[in-house]
C-alpha positions as CSV (number, residue, x, y, z in Angstrom):
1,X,16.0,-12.2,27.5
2,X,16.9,-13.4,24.1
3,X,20.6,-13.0,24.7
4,X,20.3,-14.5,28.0
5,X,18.7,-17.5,26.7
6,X,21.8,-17.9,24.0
7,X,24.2,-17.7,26.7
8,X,22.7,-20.0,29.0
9,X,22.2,-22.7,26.3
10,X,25.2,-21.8,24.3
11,X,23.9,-22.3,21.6
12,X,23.4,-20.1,18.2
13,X,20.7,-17.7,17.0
14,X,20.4,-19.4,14.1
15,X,19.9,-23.1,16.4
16,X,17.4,-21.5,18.7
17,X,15.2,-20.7,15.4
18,X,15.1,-24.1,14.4
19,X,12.9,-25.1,17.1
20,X,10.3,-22.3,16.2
21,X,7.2,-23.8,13.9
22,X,6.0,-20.8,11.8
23,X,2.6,-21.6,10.5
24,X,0.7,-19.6,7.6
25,X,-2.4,-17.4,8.8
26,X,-5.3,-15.5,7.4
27,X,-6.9,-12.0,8.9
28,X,-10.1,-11.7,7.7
29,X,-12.5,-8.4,8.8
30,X,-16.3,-8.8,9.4
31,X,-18.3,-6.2,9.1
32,X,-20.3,-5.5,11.5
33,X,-22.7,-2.5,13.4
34,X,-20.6,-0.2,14.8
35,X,-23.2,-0.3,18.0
36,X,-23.1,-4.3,17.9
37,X,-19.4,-5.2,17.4
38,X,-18.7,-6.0,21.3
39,X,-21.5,-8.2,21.0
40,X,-19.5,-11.0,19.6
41,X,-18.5,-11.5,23.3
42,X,-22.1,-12.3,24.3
43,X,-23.2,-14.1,21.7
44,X,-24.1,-17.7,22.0
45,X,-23.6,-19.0,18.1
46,X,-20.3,-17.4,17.9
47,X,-18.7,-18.0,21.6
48,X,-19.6,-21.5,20.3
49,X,-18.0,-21.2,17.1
50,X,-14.9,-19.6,18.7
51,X,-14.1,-21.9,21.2
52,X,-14.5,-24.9,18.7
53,X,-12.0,-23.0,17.0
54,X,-9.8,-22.4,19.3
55,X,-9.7,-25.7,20.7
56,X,-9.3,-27.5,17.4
57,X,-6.0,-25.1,16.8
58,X,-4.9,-25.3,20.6
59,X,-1.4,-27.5,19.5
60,X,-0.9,-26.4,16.3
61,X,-1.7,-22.8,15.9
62,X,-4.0,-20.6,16.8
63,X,-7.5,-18.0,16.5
64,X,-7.6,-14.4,17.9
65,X,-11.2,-12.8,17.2
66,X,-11.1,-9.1,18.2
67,X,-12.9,-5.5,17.5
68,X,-11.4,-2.9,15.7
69,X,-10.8,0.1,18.0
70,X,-11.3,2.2,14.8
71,X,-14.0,0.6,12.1
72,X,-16.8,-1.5,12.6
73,X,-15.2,-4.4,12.2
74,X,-14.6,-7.3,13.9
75,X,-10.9,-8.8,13.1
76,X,-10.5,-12.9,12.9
77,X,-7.5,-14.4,12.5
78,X,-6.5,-17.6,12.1
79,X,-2.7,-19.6,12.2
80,X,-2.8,-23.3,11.7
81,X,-0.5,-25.7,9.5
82,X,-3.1,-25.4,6.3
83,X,-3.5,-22.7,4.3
84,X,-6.7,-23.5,2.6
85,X,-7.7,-25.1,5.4
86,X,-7.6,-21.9,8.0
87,X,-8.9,-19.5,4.8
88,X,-11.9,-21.9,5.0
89,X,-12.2,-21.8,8.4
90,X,-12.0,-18.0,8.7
91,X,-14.3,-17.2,6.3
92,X,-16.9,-19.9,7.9
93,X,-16.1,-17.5,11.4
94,X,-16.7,-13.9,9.1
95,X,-19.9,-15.0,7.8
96,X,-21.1,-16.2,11.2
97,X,-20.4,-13.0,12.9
98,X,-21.5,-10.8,10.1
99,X,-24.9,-12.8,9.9
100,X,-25.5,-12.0,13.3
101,X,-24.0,-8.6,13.7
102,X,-25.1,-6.2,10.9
């Protein structure tokens, strides 16, 4: 796809990477019960959380909150434009879920 996309713009590899916005991110783990850490999914506090999260990064980065398939963990990551900005943020999203789910 990548090579057809050069081609068809004729354009370089290096040109096509200019338009690409790379933005700094944070994974953070919360630990959580092993029994409980689908429960992020129901809960009410941090669904909240999560999609205020999620829609205040919509344009300009973004927030994937996922189990571990291995640990009890739940993994939150965060991509936005500042760095202390999205640490905050993440770590605001960790003790949330690790409040609730120990």
């Amino acid at each position: 796809m990548l090579i057809q996309i050069l081609l068809e713009k004729n354009v370089s590899l290096s040109k096509l990477c200019d338009i690409i916005q790379i933005y700094p991110q944070i994974l953070l783990n919360a630990k959580v019960n092993n029994n409980k850490k689908n429960d992020y999914e129901t809960d009410k506090n941090i669904q909240e959380m999560i999609k205020n999260l999620q829609s205040e990064f919509l344009n300009e980065g973004r927030v994937i909150i996922r189990p571990s398939g291995t640990e009890p963990l739940i993994r939150v990551m965060i991509e936005g434009k500042d760095q202390k900005y999205i640490n905050k943020k993440a770590k605001e999203m960790v003790e949330l879920i690790e409040l609730k789910l120990k």
